[in-house]
C-alpha positions as CSV (number, residue, x, y, z in Angstrom):
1,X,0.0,0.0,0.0
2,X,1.6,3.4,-1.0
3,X,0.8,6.4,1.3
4,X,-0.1,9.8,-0.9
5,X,2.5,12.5,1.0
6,X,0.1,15.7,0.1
7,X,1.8,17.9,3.6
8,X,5.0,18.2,0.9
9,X,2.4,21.0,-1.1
10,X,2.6,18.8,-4.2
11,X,-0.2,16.7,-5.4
12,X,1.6,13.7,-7.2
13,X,3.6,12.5,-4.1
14,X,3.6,9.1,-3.1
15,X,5.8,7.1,-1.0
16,X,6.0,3.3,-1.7
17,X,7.0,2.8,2.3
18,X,9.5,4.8,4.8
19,X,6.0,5.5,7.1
20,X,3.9,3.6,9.6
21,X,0.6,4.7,10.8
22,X,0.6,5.3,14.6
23,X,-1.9,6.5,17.3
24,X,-1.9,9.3,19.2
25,X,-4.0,11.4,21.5
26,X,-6.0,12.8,18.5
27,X,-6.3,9.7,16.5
28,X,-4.5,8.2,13.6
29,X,-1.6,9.9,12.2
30,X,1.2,8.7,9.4
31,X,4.8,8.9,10.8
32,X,7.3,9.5,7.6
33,X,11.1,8.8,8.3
34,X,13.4,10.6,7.8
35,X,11.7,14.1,6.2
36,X,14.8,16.0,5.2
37,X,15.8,13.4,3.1
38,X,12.8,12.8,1.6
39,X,12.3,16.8,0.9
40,X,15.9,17.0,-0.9
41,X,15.3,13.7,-3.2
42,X,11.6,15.5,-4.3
43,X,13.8,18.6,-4.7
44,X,16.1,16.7,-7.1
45,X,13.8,14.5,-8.8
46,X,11.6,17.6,-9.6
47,X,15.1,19.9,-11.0
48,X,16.3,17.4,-12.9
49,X,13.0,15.6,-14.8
50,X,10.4,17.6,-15.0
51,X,10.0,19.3,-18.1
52,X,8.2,22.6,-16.6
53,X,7.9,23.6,-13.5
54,X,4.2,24.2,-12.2
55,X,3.7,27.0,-9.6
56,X,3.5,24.4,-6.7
57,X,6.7,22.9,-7.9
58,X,8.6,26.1,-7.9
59,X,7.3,27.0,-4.4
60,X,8.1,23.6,-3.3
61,X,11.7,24.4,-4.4
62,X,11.7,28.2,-2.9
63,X,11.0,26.8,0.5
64,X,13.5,23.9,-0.1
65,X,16.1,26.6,-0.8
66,X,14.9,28.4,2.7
67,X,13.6,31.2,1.2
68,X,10.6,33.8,1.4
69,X,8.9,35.2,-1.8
70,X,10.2,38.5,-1.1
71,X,13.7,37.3,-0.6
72,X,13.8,35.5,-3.9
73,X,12.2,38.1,-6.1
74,X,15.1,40.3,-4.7
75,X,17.3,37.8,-6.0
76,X,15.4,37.6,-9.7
77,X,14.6,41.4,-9.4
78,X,11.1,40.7,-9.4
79,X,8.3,42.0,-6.5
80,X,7.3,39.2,-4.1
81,X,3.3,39.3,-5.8
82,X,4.7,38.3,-9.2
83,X,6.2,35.7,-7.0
84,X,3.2,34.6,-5.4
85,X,1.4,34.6,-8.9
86,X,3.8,32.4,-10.2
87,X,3.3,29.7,-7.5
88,X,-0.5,30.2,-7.6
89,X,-0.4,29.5,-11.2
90,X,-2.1,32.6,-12.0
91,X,1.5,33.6,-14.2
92,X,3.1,30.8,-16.1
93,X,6.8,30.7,-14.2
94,X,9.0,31.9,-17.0
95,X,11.9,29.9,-18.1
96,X,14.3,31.8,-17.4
97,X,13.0,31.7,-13.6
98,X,12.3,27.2,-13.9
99,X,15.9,27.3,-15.4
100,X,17.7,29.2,-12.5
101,X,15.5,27.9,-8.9
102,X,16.8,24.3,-10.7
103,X,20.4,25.2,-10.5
104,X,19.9,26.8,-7.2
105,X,18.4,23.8,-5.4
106,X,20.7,22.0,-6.9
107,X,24.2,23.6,-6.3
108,X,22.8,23.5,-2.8
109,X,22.7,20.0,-2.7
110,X,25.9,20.1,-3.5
111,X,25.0,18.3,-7.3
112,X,27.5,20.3,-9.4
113,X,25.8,20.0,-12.6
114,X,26.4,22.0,-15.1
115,X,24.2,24.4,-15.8
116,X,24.3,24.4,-19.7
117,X,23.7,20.2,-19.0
118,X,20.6,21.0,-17.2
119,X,19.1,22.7,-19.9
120,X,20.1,20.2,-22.5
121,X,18.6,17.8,-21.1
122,X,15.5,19.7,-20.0
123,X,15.5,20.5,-23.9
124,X,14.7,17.0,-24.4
125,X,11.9,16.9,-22.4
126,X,8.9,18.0,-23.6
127,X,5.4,19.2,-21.6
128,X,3.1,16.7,-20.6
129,X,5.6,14.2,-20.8
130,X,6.2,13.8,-17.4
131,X,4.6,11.8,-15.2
132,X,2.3,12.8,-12.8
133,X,2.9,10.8,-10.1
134,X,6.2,10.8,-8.9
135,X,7.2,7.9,-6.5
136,X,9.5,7.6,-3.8
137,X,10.7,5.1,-1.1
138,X,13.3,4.6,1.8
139,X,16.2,2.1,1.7
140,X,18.4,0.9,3.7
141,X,21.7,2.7,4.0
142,X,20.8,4.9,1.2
143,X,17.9,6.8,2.1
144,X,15.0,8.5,0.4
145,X,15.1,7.2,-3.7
146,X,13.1,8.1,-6.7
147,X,11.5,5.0,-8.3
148,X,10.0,4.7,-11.6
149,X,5.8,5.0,-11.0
C-alpha cells in the first residue's frame, strides 16, 4: 500500500513505504522517516526531470532553498506578488525563472551540474511528458530514492 504525502504541497507525491501509521492522542496519524531526506530527493527529482515547473513545484523548491517570496524576487529582481502569482499559477513561471531555482536547489545540494547540461537535457523533455505521479521510497543505507511510478 503506498501512502499519498500531500503535507509536501505537491499533489503527485507518493511514498511506496518509509512511514507507519501510529496513534496518538488525536487519533490516527502517518509517521514519515526521515523528512529531510525525503524533501531534498523531491527537490532533485523535480530539478532534474520535469519538463516545466508548475507554480507548486517552484514553491516547493523556494522553500526547499529556505527562502521567502520576497527574498527571492530580490534575487530575480522581481516583486514578491509576481512571486506569489507564479506559484499560484495565476502567471506561467517563465523559463528563465524554472531554469535558474533548478540550479539553485541543486548547487545547494551540493550536485554540481552544469548548468548548460541541465538545460540540454531539459531540452529534451517535452510538456506533458512527465509523469504525474512521482514515486519515492526509503532504503536501507541509502535513504529517500526516486523509483520509476
Amino acid at each position: 500500500m503506498m501512502y499519498h504525502y500531500k503535507d509536501c504541497g505537491l499533489r503527485g507525491v507518493w511514498l511506496a513505504n518509509g512511514f507507519r501509521t501510529i496513534s496518538t492522542d488525536y487519533g490516527r496519524a502517518t509517521a514519515i522517516e526521515n523528512v529531510e531526506g525525503l524533501h531534498r530527493v523531491i527537490a532533485r527529482t523535480i530539478a532534474v526531470e520535469k519538463p516545466r515547473l508548475s507554480g507548486g513545484e517552484f514553491r516547493f523548491l523556494r522553500k526547499e532553498l529556505g527562502l521567502t517570496q520576497t527574498a527571492l524576487a530580490e534575487w530575480f529582481g522581481n516583486d514578491s506578488q509576481t512571486i506569489a502569482l507564479w506559484e499560484r499559477g495565476r502567471k506561467r513561471v517563465p523559463q528563465w525563472a524554472d531554469r535558474l531555482i533548478r540550479q539553485l536547489v541543486l548547487e545547494t545540494q551540493g550536485r554540481n551540474q552544469r548548468l548548460l547540461d541541465l538545460i540540454e537535457s531539459l531540452a529534451t523533455k517535452h510538456d506533458g511528458t512527465a509523469a504525474d505521479r512521482l514515486v519515492f521510497e526509503e532504503r536501507p543505507r541509502k535513504g529517500w530514492v526516486s523509483r520509476a511510478a
